[in-house]
C-alpha positions in Angstrom: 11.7 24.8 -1.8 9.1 25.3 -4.6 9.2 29.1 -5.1 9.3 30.3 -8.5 10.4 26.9 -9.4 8.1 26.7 -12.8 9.8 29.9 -14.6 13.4 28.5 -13.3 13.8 25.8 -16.7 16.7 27.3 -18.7 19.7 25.0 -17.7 19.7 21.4 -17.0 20.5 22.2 -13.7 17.3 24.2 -12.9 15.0 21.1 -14.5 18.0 18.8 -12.1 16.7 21.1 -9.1 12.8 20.7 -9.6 12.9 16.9 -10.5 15.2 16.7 -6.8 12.7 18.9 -5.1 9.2 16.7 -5.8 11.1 13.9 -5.9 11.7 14.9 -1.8 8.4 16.5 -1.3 7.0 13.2 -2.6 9.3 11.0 -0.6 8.5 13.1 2.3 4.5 12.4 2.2 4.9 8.9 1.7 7.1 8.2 4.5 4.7 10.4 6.8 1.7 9.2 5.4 3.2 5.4 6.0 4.0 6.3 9.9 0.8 7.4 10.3 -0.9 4.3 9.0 1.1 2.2 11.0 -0.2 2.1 14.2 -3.6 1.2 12.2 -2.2 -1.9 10.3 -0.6 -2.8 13.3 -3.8 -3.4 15.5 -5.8 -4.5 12.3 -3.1 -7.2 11.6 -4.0 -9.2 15.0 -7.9 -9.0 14.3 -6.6 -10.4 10.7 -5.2 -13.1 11.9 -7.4 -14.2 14.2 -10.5 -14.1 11.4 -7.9 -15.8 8.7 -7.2 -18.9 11.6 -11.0 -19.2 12.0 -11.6 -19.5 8.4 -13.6 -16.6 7.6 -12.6 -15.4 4.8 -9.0 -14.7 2.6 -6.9 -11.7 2.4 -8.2 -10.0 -0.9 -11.8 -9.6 0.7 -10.6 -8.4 4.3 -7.8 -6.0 2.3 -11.2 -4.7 0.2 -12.9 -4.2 3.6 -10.5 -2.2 4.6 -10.4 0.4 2.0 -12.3 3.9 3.0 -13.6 4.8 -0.6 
């Protein structure tokens, strides 16, 4: 898809043809990345829940919780 992309940029067409092909390759990754997260966010949503009802704290906190970095 990509190869020898970068010296193809002489017609609007070519520069029509790269901004298509990330635009996929991008769309691609997010909608895999977003499948794989999902069983995650699906068993982390009922432990969310539950915490929220009991009053232990709000979204932003549990949502910071949850970030790896």
């Amino acid at each position: 898809m990509f190869w020898d992309l970068g010296g193809k940029k002489s017609t609007q067409q070519d520069l029509t043809n790269a901004m298509g092909s990330m635009y996929a390759a991008c769309l691609f990754l997010g909608i895999q990345n977003a499948s794989a997260v999902q069983p995650v966010v699906d068993v982390e949503r009922t432990v969310f829940y539950r915490e929220r009802a009991a009053g232990m704290y709000s979204a932003s906190p549990y949502a910071f919780g949850q970030n790896p970095w």
